[in-house]
C-alpha positions as CSV (number, residue, x, y, z in Angstrom):
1,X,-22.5,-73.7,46.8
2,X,-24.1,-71.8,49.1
3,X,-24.5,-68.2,49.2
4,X,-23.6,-65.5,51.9
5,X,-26.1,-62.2,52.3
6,X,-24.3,-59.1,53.9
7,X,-27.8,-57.9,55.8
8,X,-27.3,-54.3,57.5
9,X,-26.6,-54.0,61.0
10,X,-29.5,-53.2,63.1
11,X,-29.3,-49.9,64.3
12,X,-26.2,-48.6,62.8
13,X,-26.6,-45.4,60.3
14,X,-25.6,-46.1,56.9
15,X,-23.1,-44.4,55.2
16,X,-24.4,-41.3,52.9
17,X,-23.9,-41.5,49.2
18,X,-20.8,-40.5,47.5
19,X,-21.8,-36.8,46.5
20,X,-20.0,-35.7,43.1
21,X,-18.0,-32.7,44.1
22,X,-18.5,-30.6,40.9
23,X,-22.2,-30.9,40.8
24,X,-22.2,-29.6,44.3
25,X,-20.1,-26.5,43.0
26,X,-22.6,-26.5,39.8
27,X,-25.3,-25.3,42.3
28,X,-23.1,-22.6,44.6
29,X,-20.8,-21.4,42.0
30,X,-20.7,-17.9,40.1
31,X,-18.1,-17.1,37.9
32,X,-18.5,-13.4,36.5
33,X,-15.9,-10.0,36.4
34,X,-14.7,-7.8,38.7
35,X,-15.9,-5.0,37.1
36,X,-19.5,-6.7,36.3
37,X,-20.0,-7.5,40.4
38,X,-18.3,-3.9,41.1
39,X,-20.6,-2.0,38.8
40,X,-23.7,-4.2,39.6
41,X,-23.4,-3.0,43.6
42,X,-22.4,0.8,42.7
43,X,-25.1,1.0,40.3
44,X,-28.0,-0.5,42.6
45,X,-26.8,1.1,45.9
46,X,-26.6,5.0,45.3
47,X,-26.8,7.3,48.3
48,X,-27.6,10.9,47.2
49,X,-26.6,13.9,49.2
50,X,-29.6,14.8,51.3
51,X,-30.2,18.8,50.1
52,X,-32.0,20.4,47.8
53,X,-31.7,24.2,46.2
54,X,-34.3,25.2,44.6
55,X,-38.2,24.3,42.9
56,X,-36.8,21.6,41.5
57,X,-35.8,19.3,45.1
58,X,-39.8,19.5,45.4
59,X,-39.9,17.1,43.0
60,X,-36.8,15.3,43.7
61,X,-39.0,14.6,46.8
62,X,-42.1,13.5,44.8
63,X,-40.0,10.6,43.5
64,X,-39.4,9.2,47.0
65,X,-43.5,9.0,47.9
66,X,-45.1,5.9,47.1
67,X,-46.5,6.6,43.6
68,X,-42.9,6.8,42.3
69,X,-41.2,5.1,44.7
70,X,-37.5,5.8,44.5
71,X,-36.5,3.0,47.0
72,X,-36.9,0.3,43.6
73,X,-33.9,1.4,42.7
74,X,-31.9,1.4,46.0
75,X,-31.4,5.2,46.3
76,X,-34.3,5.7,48.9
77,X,-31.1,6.7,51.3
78,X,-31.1,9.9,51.4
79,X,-27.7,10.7,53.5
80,X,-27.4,14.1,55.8
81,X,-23.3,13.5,55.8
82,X,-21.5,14.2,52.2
83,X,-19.1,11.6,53.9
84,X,-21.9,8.7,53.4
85,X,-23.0,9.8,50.2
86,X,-22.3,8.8,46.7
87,X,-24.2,10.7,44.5
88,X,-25.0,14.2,44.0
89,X,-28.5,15.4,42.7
90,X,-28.1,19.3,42.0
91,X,-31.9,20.3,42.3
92,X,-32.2,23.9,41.3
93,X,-30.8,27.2,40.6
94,X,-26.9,27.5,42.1
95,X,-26.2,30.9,42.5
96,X,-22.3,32.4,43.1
97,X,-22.8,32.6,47.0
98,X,-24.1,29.1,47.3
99,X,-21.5,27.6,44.7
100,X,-18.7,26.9,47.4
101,X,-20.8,25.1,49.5
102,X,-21.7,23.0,46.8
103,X,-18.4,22.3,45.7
104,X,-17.2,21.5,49.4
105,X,-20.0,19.2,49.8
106,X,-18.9,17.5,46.4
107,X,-15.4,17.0,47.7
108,X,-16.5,15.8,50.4
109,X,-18.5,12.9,49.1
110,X,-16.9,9.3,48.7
111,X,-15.8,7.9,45.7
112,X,-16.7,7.1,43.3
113,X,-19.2,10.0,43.0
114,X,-21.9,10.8,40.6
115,X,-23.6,14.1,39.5
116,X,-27.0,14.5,38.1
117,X,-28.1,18.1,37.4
118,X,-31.4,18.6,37.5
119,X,-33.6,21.2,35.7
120,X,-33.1,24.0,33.8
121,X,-31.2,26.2,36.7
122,X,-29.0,23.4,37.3
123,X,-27.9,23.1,33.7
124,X,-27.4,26.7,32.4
125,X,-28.9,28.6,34.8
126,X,-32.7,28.6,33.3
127,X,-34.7,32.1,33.4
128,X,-31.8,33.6,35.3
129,X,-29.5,32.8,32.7
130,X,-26.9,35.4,32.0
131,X,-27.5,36.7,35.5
132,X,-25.0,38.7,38.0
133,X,-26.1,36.5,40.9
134,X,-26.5,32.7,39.1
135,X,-23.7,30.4,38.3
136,X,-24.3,29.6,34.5
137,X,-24.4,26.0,35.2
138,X,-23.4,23.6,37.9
139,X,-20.9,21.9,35.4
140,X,-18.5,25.2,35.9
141,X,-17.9,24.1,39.1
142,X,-18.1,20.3,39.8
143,X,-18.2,17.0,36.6
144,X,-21.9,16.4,35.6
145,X,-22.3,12.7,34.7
146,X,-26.5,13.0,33.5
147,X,-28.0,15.8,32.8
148,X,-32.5,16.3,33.2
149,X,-33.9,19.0,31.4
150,X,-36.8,20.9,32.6
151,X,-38.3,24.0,34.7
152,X,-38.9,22.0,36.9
153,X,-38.5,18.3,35.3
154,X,-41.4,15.6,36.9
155,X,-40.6,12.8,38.6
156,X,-40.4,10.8,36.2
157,X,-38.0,12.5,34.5
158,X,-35.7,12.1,37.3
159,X,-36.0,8.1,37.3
160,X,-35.2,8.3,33.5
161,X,-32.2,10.1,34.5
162,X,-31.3,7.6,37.4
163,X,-32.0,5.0,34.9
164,X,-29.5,6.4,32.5
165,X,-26.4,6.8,35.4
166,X,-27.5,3.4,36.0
167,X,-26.5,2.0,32.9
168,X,-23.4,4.7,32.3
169,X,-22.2,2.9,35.9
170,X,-22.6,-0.5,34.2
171,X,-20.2,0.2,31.3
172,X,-17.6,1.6,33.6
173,X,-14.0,-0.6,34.3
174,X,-13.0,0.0,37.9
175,X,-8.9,-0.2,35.8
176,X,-9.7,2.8,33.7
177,X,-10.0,6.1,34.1
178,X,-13.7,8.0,33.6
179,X,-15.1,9.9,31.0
180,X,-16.6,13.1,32.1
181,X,-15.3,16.5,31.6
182,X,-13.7,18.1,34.9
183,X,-14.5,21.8,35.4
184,X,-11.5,24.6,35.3
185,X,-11.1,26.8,38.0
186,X,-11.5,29.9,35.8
187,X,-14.1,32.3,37.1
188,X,-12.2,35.5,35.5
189,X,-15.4,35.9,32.9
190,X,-17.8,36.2,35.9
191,X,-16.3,37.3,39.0
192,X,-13.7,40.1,39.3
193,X,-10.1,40.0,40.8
194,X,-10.6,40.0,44.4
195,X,-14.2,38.8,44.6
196,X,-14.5,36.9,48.0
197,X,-16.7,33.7,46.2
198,X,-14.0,33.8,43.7
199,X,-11.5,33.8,46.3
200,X,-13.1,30.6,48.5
201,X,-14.1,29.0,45.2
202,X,-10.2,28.9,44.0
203,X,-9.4,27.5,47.4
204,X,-11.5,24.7,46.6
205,X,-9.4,23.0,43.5
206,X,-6.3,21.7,43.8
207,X,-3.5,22.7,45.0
208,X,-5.5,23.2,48.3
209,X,-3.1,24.5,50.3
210,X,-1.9,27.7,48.5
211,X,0.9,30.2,49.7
């Protein structure tokens, strides 16, 4: 009996392979949460508010030359708009006149929105503690997420601190609410009844629009 060769076609492309759909997917296919994607971006894309208050923006501005090198961890934009920014870095002593304008460029900021105090000032007012001119820390007046000690704190200090928001970001759920103490708008210890920083600073917490 003889036996019958099917010899290919001269010129005519052969038909590719049969591929195996789920080891196409194996190689293209992530499966992770919401909230670890959400908090991944957030926590590796920070924008801080381009401004500085004191001693302690000096070396805020260290961190973004090349020996520290800010830009590893995706915070090299500094923004001049409060609109395009995202995190707050509170770099020196905040005294009553300059507390509104802090606040307004807090509210101002997008959200979700991070504070890091920085230094001694920033914190409890440092060596002008107990002061008639300095606010006795910039938590009275806007949520502090990390706090970075010193008078004035290095560099490095400051990337520990980013560091740190980093991983507080990380544990966050975008369902939940956050855990950070908002401030009171009770200034009745340190400014007196009609007091016009009192006075814009109580126009800055809610309800806005007062009668």
């Amino acid at each position: 009996m003889e036996k019958s060769f099917d010899l290919p076609v001269i010129g005519r492309e052969l038909p590719p392979p049969p591929v195996d759909v789920d080891e196409d997917l194996k190689n293209n296919l992530l499966v992770t949460s919401v909230d670890t994607i959400m908090n991944w971006a957030r926590s590796s894309s920070l924008w801080p508010a381009m401004f500085g208050l004191a001693c302690c923006a000096m070396e805020m501005i260290a961190t973004a030359t090349s020996r520290y090198d800010i830009a590893r961890f995706g915070m090299e934009l500094f923004r001049p708009s409060p609109r395009q920014a995202d995190m707050m870095i509170v770099s020196g002593t905040v005294t009553w006149k300059m507390a509104p304008a802090v606040r307004r460029v807090y509210l101002q900021m997008a959200e979700p929105k991070y504070v890091l105090a920085m230094g001694g000032c920033a914190i409890m007012g440092g060596p002008f503690a107990y002061g008639y001119s300095t606010l006795p820390g910039v938590n009275r007046i806007i949520p502090v997420d990390v706090y970075v000690p010193g008078c004035p704190p290095r560099p490095e200090s400051l990337l520990v601190g980013l560091m740190m928001l980093q991983e507080k970001i990380r544990k966050e759920t975008i369902a939940g609410k956050r855990h950070r103490i908002e401030p009171t708008p009770d200034f009745s210890q340190f400014l007196p009844p009609g007091d016009p920083v009192r006075r814009e600073l109580d126009s800055l917490y809610p309800p806005f629009l007062k009668a």
